[in-house]
N, C-alpha and C positions, 0 to 999 in steps of 0.2 A: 130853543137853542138850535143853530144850525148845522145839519148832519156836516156842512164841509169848515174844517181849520180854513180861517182866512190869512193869507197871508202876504205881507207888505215888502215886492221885492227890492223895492230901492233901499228899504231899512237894513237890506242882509249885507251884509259883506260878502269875497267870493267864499270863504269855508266857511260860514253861514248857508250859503245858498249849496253848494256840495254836501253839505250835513244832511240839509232838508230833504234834499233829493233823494239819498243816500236813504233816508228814512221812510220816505214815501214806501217800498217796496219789503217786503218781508225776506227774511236772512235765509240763505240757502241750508238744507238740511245734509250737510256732507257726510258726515259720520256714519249716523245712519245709512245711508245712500250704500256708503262704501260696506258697509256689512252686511248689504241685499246683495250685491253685485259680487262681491266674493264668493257667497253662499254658490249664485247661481253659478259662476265659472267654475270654481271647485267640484260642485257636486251635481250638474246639470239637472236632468229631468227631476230629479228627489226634491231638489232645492226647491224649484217651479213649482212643482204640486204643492208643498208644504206650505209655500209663502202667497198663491192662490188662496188657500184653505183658510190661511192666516187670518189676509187681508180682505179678501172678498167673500168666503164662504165655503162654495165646492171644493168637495173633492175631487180632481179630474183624471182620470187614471190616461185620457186620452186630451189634450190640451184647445184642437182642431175641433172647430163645428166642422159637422160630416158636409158633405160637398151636395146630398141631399135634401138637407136642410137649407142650405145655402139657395139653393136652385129653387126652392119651395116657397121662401119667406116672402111673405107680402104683406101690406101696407093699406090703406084707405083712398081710394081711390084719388082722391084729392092729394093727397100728401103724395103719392106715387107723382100726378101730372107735375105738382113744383117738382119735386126732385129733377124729373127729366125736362124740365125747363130752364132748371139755373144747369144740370150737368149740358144743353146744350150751349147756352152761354158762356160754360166753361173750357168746351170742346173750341167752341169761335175764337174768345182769347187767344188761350195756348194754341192753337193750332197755327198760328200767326208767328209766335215765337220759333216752333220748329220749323215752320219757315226759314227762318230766318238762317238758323244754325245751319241748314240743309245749303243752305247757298254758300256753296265755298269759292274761295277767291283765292287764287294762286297769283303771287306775286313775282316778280323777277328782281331779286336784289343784287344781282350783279352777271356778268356777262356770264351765259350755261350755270346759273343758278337759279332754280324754283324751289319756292318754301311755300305751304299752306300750313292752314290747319283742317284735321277732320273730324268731325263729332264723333264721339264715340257712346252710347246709351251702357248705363250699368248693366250688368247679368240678375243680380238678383238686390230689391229695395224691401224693408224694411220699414211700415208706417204706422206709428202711433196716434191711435183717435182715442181721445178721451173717456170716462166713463164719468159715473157719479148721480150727479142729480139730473143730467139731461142724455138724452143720446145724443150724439154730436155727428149724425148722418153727413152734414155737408161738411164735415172735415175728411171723409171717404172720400168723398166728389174731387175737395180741390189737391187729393194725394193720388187718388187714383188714375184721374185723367192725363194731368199732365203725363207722369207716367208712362203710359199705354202711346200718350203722342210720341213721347221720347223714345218708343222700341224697346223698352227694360221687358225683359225674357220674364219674369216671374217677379212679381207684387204682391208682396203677404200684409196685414193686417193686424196689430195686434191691439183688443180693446177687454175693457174689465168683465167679466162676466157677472150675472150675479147669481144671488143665495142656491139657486139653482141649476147654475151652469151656464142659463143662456144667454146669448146676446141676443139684444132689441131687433126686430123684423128689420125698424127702418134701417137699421145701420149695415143690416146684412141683405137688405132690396139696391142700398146706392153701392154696395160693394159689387152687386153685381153689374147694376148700370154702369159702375166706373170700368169695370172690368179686371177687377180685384178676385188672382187667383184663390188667397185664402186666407182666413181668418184665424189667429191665434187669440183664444181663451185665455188670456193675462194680462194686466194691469199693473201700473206702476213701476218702478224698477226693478223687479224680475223680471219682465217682457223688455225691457231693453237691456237686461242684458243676458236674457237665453240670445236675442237676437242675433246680438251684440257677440259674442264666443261660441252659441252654436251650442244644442245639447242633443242627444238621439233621438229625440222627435223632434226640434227646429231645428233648420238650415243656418246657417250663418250669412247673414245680410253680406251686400258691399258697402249699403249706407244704411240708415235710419234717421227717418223724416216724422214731421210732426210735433202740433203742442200738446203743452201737459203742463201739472201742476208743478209747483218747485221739486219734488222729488224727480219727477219726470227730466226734467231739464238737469239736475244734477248729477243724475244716471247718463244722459246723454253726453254728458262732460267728461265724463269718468272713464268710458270709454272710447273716448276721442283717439285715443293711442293705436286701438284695434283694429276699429271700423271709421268711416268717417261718419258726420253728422251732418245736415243741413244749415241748424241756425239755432242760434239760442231762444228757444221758442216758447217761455213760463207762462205765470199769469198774466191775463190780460189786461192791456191798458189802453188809456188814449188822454187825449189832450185837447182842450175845443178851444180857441180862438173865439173873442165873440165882442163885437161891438153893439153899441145902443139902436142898430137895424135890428139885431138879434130878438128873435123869441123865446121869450126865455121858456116860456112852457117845453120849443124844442131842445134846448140845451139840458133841461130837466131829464127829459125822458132820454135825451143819448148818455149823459151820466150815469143815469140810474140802468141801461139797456150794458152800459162795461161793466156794472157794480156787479149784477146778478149774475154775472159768470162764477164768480167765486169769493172766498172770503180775503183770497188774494188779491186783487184787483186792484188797478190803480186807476183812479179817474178825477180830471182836475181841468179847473174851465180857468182861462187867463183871460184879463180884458184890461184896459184901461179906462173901464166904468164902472165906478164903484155902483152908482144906480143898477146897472145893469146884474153886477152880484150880486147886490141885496134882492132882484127880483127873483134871480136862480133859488136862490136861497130862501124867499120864500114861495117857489114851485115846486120844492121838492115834496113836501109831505101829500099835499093833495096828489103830485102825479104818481109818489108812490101808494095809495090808499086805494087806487086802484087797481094795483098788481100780485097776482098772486106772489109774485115774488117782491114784493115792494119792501117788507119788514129787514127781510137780509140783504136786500142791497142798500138802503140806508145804513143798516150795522157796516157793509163791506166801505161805502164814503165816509163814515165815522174814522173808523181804523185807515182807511188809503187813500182816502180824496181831500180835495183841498180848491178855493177858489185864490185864487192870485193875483193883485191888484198891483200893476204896471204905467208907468209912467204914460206910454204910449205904442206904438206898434211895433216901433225898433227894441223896447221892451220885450213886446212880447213875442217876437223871433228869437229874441235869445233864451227865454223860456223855453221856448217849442224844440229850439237845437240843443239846448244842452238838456233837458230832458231824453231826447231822441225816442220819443214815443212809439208804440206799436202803430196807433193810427191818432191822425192829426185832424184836426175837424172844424174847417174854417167856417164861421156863421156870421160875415161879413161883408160890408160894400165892394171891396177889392178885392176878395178872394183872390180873384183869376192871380191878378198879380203877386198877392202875395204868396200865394203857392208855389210861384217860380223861385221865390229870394227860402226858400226853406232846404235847409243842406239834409239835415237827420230826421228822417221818418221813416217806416215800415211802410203806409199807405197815406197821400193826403185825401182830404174829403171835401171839394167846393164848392161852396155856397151853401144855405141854408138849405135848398133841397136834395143835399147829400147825404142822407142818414149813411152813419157806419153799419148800423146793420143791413142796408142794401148790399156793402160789399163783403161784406160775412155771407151772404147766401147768393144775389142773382144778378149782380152787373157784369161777372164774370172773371173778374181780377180775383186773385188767391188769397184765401184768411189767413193762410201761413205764413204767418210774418216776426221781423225778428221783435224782442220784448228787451226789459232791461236795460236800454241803455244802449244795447248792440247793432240797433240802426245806424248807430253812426260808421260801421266798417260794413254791415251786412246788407242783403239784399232778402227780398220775402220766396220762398218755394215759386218756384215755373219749370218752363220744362229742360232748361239748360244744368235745375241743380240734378235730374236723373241722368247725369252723364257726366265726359267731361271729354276735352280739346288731347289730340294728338300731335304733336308736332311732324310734319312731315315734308323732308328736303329731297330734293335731288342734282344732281351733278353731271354735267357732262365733262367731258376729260379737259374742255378749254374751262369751263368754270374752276376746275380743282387746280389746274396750271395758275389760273388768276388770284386763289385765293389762298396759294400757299405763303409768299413774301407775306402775308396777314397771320395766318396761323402762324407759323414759323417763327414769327420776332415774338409774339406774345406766349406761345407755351413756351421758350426757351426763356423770356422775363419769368416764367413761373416757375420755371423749374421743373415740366413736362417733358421730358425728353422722347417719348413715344408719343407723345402727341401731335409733334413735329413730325417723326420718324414715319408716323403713319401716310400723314400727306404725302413727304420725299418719295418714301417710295410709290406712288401711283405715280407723281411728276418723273420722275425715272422711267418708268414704263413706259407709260405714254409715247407714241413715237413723233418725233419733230412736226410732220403733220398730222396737225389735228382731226380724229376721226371721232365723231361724235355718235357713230351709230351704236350700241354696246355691242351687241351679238360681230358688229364687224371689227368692232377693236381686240376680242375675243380671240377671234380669228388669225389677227395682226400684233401683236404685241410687240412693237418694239421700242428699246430704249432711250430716253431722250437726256441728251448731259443736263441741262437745268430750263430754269423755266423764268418766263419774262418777269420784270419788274414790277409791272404795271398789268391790269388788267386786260386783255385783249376783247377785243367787240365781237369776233366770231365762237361761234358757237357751236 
């Protein structure tokens, strides 16, 4: 039998097909959630330790690996060279993006009036790396870096510790390569939400970024009121495109490469080749008998995966959209094209020699990406989510002359009466000729009975 439900989507109707979807992904754990989260606000550090203790093991009387530790941890010589090989890749990306932000453009939208915007970098982030069965070192990388490109004052860390206390070398080698001031000793939603309200040993974030399992995401939710958050970042998932060019051996192992992140997971191949599924379908077992983790990720396609048998390719766009997968992974003749006509995704993937896990560690693009369904409004971690836009105007005395008849008729449609009153009196001020210098208008303050109609062109 085969580890994936097949299914027939022209036989669905739309709440058939909304059902399925809806099914695909495991129910968020709220309740729960919200009785870790209260704990920790209520009762700060006590809480922390206790639900550390609980969940993970330690006892932690202090929650922080020491800064000497940090400074010390190292890795296999190999695993060290990738790390600083995808964190330079990562450094190339983003470094492009804060480009980009850095470039301000100031506009002129009416006579003695400029508006820009300026970037502004958070003071202090917030970033959850996972724990569990793997250490997830490159989720450090692609939280860290950007980060550090963005100007954020202080970047803390928090990931599960274990029976012992400690965390993994490598997770605390890329912390420093990211340049990740500190590491918090907690897991799951107590580490989001000490972060999240701040206890006497944690700081209170301005954000908090990073995936995690459903609790993790649901804590993040929870706290949305306090802090902001990133993106809705759960279990992982993807979605692969695959026509009869497709190899199915590779479509096997990127399934089974999302299975084995967790038992959450959602992984699901569309095609309008039934040949082509039945080949998937019988790839799986062999390409899982090879993997140490082959056994639970087949259980994890049992429970979350699904192959899906489509008319044709306008089929399976509306798959891939209304899905709105974490990563989308085209293994087909036209990729290029069809990757343009795709609205909702977290990451696409083109062509058969795309594996998604090239972009989970070294093309350079960010694994933080949104999950659930949430690609359709969100965008994945860069360096624009460590910050955010200022608005900033300016006026000279012929701009505010010009743009009071605008103010004017519409705060008094509102019912603002100071908000008119404010303009009036600078157009008051202002003396008949226009001086645009501040310090000289300072100087000169004199009165002007009212102000033109229309905007004037000097400035």
């Amino acid at each position: 039998m085969s580890a994936l439900a097949r299914v027939d989507w022209s036989a669905l109707d739309a709440d058939a097909r909304r059902a399925w979807i809806d099914g695909l992904r495991p129910p968020e754990p709220d309740a729960d959630v919200s009785a870790i989260v209260d704990a920790v606000r209520d009762r700060g550090d006590d809480a922390l330790r206790e639900l550390t203790a609980r969940f993970d093991g330690p006892d932690l009387a202090d929650p922080w690996v020491d800064a000497d530790i940090l400074a010390e941890a190292s890795v296999e010589a190999p695993l060290e060279a990738a790390l600083e090989r995808a964190a330079a890749a990562i450094r190339r990306y983003h470094a492009d993006q804060r480009d980009a932000l850095r470039a301000e453009r100031r506009v002129r939208t009416a006579p003695g009036v400029t508006a820009w915007r300026r970037w502004q970098p958070l003071e202090r982030v917030g970033g959850y790396v996972p724990g569990g069965r793997a250490a997830y070192a490159s989720s450090v990388l692609m939280l860290g870096i950007p980060a550090a490109l963005a100007g954020v004052d202080e970047v803390m860390i928090a990931t599960p510790p274990d029976v012992a206390g400690s965390v993994p070398d490598s997770i605390l080698v890329a912390a420093r390569i990211a340049g990740i001031h500190r590491v918090l000793r907690a897991g799951g939603a107590q580490a989001v939400a000490a972060m999240a309200f701040g206890t006497a040993s944690v700081p209170r974030v301005d954000k908090i970024l990073g995936a995690g399992n459903a609790y993790v995401t649901a804590a993040k939710r929870s706290v949305a009121d306090r802090v902001a958050i990133d993106l809705p970042a759960g279990p992982s998932e993807c979605v692969i495109w695959a026509d009869d060019s497709a190899d199915p051996d590779f479509v096997a192992l990127d399934l089974l490469a999302q299975a084995e992140h967790g038992h959450d997971s959602v992984a699901v191949v569309v095609s309008a080749s039934e040949r082509l599924l039945d080949a998937v379908d019988a790839a799986l077992p062999g390409a899982a008998s090879g993997l140490a983790t082959g056994e639970r990720a087949i259980a994890t396609l049992t429970a979350h995966g699904a192959s899906v048998l489509v008319s044709d390719a306008e089929g399976g766009l509306e798959v891939i959209d209304v899905i709105a997968a974490e990563h989308v992974s085209l293994q087909c003749i036209d990729a290029d094209a069809l990757a343009g006509r795709i609205r909702n995704a977290g990451a696409i993937f083109v062509g058969a020699w795309s594996p998604i896990a090239a972009g989970d560690y070294a093309t350079g693009t960010n694994h933080i990406l949104p999950t659930g369904s949430a690609a359709r409004a969100w965008s994945g971690v860069g360096v624009e989510t460590f910050g955010r836009w200022i608005e900033v105007q300016r006026l000279t005395p012929a701009g505010v002359r010009g743009l009071a008849p605008t103010v004017n008729a519409i705060a008094t449609a509102e019912g603002l009466a100071a908000h008119a009153a404010s303009v009036d009196a600078r157009v008051r001020s202002v003396a008949s000729e226009v001086v645009d210098d501040p310090v000289d208008l300072l100087r000169r303050p004199e009165p002007v009975a009212a102000y033109p109609a229309e905007p004037s062109d000097e400035e």
